[in-house]
C-alpha positions in Angstrom: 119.5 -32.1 122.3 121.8 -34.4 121.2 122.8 -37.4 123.7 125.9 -38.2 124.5 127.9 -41.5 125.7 130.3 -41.0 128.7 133.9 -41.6 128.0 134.7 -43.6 131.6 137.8 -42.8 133.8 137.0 -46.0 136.1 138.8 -46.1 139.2 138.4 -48.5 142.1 139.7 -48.3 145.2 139.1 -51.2 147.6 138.2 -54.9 146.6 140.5 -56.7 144.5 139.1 -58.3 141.6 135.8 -55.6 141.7 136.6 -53.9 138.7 134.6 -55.7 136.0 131.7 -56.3 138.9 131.6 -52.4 139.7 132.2 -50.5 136.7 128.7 -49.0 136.7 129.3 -45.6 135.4 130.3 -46.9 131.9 127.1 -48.5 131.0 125.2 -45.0 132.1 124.3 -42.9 128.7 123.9 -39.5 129.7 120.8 -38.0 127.1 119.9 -34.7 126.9 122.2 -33.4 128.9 121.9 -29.3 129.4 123.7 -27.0 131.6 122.7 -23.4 131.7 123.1 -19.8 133.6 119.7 -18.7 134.9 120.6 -15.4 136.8 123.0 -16.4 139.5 122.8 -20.4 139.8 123.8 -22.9 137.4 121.0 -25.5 136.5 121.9 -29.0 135.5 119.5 -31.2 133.3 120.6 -34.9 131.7 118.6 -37.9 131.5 120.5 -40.9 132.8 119.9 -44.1 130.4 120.6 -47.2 132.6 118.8 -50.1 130.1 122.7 -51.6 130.1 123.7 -51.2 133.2 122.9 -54.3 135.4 123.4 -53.8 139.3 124.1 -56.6 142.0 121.2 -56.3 144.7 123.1 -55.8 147.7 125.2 -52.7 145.6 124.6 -48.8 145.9 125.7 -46.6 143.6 126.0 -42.9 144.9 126.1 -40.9 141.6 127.2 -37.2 142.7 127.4 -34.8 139.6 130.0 -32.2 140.2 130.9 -29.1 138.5 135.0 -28.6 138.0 136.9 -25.4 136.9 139.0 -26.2 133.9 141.6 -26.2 136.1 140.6 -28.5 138.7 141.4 -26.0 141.6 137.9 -26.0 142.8 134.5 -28.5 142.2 131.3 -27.9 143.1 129.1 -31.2 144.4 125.1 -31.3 143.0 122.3 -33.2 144.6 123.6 -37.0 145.0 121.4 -39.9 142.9 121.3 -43.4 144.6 120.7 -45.9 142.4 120.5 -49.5 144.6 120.4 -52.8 143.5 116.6 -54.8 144.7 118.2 -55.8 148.2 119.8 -53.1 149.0 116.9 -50.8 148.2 114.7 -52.3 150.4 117.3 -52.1 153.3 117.5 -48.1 152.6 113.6 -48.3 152.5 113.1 -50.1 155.7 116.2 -47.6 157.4 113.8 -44.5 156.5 110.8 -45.9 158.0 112.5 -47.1 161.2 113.7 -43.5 160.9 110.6 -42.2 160.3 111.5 -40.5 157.6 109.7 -40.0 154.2 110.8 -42.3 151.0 114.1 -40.5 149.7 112.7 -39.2 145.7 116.6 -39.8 145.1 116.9 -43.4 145.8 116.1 -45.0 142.6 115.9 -49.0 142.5 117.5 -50.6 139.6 115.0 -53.1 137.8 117.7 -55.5 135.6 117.1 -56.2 131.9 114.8 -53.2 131.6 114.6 -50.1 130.1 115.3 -47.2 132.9 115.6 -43.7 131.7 116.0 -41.2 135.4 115.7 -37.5 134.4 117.8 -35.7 137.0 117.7 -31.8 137.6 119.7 -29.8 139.9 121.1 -25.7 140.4 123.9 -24.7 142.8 124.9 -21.1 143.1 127.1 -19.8 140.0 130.9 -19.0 140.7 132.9 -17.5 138.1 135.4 -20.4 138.0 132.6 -22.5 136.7 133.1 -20.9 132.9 134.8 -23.1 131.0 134.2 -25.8 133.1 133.3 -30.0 133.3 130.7 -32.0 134.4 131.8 -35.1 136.0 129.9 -37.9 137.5 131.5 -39.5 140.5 130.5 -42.9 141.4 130.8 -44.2 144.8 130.0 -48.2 145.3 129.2 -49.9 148.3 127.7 -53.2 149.0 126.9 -55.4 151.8 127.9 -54.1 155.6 128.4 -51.2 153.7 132.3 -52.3 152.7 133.0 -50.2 150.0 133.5 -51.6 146.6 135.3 -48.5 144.5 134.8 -45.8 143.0 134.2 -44.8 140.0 134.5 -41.1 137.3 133.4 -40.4 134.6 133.5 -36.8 132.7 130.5 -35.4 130.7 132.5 -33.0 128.5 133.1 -28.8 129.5 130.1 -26.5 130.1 129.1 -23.2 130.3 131.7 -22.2 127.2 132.5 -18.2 127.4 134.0 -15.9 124.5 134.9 -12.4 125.2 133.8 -10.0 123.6 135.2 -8.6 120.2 134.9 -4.6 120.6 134.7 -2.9 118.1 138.3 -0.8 117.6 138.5 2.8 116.5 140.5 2.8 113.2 143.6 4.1 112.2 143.4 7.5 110.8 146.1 9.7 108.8 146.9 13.2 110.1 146.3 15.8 108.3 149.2 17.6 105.9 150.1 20.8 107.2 152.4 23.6 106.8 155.2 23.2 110.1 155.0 26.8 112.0 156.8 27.1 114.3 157.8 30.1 116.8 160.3 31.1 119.5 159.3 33.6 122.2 161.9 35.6 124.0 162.0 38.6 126.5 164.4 41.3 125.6 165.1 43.1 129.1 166.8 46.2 127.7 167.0 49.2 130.1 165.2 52.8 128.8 166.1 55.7 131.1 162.8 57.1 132.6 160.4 58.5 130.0 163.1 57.7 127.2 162.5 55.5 124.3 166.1 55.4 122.9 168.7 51.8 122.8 171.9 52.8 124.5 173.9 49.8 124.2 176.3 50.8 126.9 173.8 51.4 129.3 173.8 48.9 132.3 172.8 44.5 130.6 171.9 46.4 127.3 174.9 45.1 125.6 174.1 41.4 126.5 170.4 41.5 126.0 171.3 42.9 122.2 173.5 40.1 121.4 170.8 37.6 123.1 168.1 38.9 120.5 170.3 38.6 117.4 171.9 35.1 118.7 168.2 34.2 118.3 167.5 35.6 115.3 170.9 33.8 114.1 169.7 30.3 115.3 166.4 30.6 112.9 168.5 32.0 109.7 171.4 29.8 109.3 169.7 26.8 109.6 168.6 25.8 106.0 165.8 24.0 107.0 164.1 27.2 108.5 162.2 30.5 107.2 161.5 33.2 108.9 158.2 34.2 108.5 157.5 37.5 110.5 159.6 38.9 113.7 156.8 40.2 116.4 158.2 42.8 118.8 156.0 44.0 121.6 156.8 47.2 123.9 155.9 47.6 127.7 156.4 50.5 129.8 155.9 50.8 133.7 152.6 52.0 135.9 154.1 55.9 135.7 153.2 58.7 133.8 149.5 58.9 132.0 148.0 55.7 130.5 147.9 56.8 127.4 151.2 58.6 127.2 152.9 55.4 127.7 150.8 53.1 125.3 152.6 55.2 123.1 155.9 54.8 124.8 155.9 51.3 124.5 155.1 51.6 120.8 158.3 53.8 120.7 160.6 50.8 122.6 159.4 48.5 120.2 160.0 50.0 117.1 163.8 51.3 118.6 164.7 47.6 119.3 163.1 46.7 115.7 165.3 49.3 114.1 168.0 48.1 116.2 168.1 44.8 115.0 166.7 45.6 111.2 169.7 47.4 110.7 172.5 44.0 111.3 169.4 41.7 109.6 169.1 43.7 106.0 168.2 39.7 104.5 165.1 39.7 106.5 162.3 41.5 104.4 160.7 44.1 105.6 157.3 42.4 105.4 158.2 40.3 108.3 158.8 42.4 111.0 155.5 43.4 113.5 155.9 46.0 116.0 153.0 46.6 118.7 152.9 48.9 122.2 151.5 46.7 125.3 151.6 50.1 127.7 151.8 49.8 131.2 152.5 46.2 132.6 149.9 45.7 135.5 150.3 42.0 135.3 153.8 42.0 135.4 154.0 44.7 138.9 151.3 42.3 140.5 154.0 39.5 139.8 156.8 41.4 141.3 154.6 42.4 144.4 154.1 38.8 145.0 157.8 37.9 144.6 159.2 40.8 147.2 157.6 39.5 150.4 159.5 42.1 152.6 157.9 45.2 150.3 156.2 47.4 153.4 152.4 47.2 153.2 152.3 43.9 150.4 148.9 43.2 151.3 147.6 47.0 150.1 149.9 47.3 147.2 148.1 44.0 145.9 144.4 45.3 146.8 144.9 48.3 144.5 146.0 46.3 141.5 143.7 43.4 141.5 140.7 46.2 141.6 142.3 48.4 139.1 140.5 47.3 136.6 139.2 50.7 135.1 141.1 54.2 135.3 144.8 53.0 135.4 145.9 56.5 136.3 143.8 56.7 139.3 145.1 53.8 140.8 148.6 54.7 140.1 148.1 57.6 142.3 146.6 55.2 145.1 149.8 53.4 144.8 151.6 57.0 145.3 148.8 58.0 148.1 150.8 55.3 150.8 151.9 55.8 153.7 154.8 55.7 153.9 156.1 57.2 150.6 159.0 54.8 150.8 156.4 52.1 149.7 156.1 53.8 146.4 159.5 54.8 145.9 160.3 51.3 146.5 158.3 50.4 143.5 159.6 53.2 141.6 162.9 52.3 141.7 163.5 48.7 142.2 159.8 46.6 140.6 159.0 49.4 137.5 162.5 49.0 136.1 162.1 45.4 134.7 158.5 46.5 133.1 159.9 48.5 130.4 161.0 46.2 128.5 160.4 44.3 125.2 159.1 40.7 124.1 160.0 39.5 120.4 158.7 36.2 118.8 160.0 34.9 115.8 157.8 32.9 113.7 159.1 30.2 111.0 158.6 27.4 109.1 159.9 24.1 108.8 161.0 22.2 105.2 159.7 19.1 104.5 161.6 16.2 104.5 162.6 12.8 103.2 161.6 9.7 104.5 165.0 8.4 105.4 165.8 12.6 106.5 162.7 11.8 108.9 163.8 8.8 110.5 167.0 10.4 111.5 165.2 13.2 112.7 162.5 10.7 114.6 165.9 9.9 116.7 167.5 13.6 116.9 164.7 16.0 116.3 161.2 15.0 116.1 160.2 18.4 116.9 161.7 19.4 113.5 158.8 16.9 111.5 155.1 17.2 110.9 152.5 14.8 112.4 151.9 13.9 109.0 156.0 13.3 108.9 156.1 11.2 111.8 153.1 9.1 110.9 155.1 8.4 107.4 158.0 7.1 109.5 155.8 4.9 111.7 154.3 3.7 108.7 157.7 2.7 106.7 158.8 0.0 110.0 155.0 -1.9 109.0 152.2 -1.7 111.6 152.4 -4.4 114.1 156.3 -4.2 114.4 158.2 -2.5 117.2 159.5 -0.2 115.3 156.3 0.8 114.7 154.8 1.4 118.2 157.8 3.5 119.2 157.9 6.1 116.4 153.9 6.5 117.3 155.2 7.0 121.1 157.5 9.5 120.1 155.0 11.5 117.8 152.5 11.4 120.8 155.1 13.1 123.4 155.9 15.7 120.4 152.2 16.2 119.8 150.3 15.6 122.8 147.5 17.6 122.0 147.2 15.5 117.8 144.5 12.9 118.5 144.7 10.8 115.7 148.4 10.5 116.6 147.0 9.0 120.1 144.2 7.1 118.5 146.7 5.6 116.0 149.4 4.8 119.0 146.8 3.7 121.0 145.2 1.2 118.6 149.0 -0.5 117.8 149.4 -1.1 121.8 145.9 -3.1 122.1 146.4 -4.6 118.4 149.9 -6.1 120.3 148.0 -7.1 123.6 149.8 -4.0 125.4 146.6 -2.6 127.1 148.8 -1.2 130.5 150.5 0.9 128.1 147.3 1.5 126.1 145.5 2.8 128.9 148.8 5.2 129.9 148.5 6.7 126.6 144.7 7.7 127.1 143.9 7.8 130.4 143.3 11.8 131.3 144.2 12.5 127.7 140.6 11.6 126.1 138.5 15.0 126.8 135.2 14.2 124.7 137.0 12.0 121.7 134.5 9.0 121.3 137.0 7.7 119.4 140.1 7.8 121.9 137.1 6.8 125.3 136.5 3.6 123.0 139.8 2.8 122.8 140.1 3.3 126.5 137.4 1.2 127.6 138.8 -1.3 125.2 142.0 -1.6 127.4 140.0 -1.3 130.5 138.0 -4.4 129.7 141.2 -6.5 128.4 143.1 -5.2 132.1 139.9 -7.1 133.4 139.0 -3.8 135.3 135.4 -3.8 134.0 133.8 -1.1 135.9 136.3 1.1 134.5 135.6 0.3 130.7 131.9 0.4 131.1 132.5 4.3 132.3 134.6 4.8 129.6 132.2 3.2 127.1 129.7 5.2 128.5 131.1 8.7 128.0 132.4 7.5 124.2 128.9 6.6 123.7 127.2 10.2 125.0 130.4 12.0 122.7 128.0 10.3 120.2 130.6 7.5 119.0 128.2 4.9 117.6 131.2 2.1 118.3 131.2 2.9 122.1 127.6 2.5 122.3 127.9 -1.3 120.7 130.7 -2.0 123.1 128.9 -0.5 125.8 126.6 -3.2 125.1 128.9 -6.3 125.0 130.6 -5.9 128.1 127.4 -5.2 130.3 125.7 -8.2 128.3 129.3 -10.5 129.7 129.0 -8.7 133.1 125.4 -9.9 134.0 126.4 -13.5 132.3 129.5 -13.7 134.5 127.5 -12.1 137.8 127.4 -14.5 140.8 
């Protein structure tokens, strides 16, 4: 251990003219001086060299080593030393007999002109505020009829030092080039006369729904950043009529609206358009039950779909078995109407683009660029900047499901000391990512909510992420050293 020489801070506060008679503290060397965490107390070794230090015999010196956060908000008194000049021990002597007490091991008697080494030894319960802290040696002087001659401090230099931990970060990855496919789905509620598979565009909404369909189509082919890539029509008929009659129905539907709409889009090849026959729409009646509270026996209507899960034709004709009939006709003619009816989705891809066409589009259209695209952007501002973190925001609320794009945005709000915002980005967004929990409990632990990190740390560490598991380790090794 290496020994170490008090810098005084003398002080006295009574007798004039004391100073130079009652600076004692100066002339102590404190030698081997050790202060250390053993579970939860704080033990406090030092040997106290007095050879220099020459006392007056009627003066005391109370010597109280305390312990003093770093910012001197709180202090923590240890087991007081009395060191007493030859008179005055004797008078604290002869005090403890009259007292009947036993000789004090902490009054020590100060022999002048000789070599005096006291080891002293002490623990007090740990406190957190402690880390970081000083030891000082307070020195309190009295002398005869106890009038008090100063007092004296001294500071032995900071103690129990702390570093937080480094964790280890998940690194930036790059996301992966892909092709940008994209698709619009759209519901095409033309009306078909019972049984009837033809477009009449005069016939009741007909008209608007047409115009709807190719407005879409429209929207996808003049824009020159867009190919179409295959138009998918799908056919649905209503509960009457056999099962397999109107499978076939609904194939009929589709392919009328396909020849519809092939016929104004002669540019589109024919490669690209899908046609398919859903048949009857049980999903879509038991939606419309639910929606008509008022229909006359709800409840029963409701039964007989959710256990039709077999022959579809027998339960239609429990549906027409109600009493009353109006319960069916009701469906009939007000719920099976919107069944027959097509859905079309239109599948395309997305160009790529320039840098400086992507940082426009980071502002207008983000939706229009890849992950890949949006990471380029990010990039071009230089990690670290502003610029930087917001283009990763943006790429995470286009792609919330793209977990590099998280880990990467993630990474840049811890790297710039923004954990609150690192822990919104993650938190319910992780799944089983070892990766993304790291990161997680790496933003916990900086928020100082430790409990949380360790759980995230945890689960990283079971996804098998080797980096959790080592930061797992840090943090409970800095719990248990800062436990009281």
């Amino acid at each position: 251990m290496k020994k170490i020489l008090i810098p005084v801070l003398f002080l006295c506060a009574a007798c004039q003219g004391a100073v130079a008679q009652t600076a004692y503290l100066e002339k102590v060397e404190v030698q081997d001086r050790a202060v250390a965490k053993e579970g939860r107390r704080v033990v406090v070794e030092m040997d106290l060299n007095m050879d220099e230090m020459d006392m007056k015999k009627q003066h005391s010196l109370q010597l109280v080593p305390m312990i003093v956060s770093g910012d001197r908000a709180h202090e923590q008194g240890l087991d007081t030393l009395v060191v007493s000049g030859k008179i005055r021990h004797k008078a604290l002597r002869r005090a403890d007999a009259l007292a009947g007490r036993d000789e004090d091991t902490t009054r020590i008697r100060r022999r002048n002109r000789k070599a005096q080494t006291v080891h002293y030894e002490a623990s007090v319960p740990f406190k957190r505020w402690m880390i970081e802290g000083n030891l000082e040696l307070r020195g309190y002087v009295t002398g005869c009829a106890q009038c008090d001659e100063g007092d004296e401090n001294a500071n032995t230099g900071p103690i129990l030092p702390f570093t937080p931990p480094v964790y280890a970060l998940s690194p930036k990855e790059t996301p992966a080039e892909e092709v940008k496919r994209r698709a619009v789905t759209k519901v095409a509620r033309l009306q078909f006369r019972q049984d009837a598979d033809r477009i009449v565009p005069s016939f009741k909404r007909n008209r608007q729904e047409l115009d709807s369909v190719q407005a879409s189509i429209d929207a996808v082919k003049d824009d020159p950043n867009l190919t179409i890539t295959g138009i998918y029509i799908t056919g649905y008929a209503s509960p009457e009529a056999p099962f397999d009659y109107n499978i076939r129905l609904s194939e009929r539907r589709a392919n009328a609206l396909k020849q519809y709409v092939e016929r104004q889009n002669v540019d589109i090849p024919d490669t690209a358009w899908h046609v398919s026959g859903h048949g009857e729409d049980w999903e879509g009646l038991r939606e419309a039950v639910v929606q008509t509270p008022r229909l006359l026996h709800q409840g029963k209507v409701l039964e007989i779909i959710d256990q039709c899960t077999g022959n579809r034709d027998a339960c239609e004709e429990q549906l027409k078995a109600i009493d009353p009939s109006d319960v069916y006709r009701r469906l009939l003619n007000e719920l099976y109407g919107p069944l027959r009816r097509n859905e079309y989705r239109i599948e395309y891809n997305i160009r790529s683009f320039s840098l400086e066409e992507s940082r426009r589009l980071l502002r207008e259209r983000p939706d229009m660029l890849s992950a890949a695209e949006l990471q380029r952007v990010a990039d071009s501002y230089g990690q670290g900047t502003p610029e930087y973190r917001e283009a990763l925001r943006v790429a995470v609320e286009t792609y919330p499901q793209n977990t590099v794009l998280r880990n990467n945005a993630a990474l840049a709000c811890i790297e710039a000391g923004q954990y609150e915002e690192a822990v919104r980005l993650l938190q319910g967004h992780c799944g089983s990512e070892g990766k993304l929990l790291n990161l997680l409990g790496i933003a916990y632990a900086h928020e100082g909510q430790e409990e949380e990190a360790v759980r995230a740390f945890r689960e990283g560490s079971r996804a098998g992420y080797a980096p959790a598991t080592d930061n797992l380790q840090k943090i409970e090794e800095m719990i248990e050293y800062l436990r009281e």
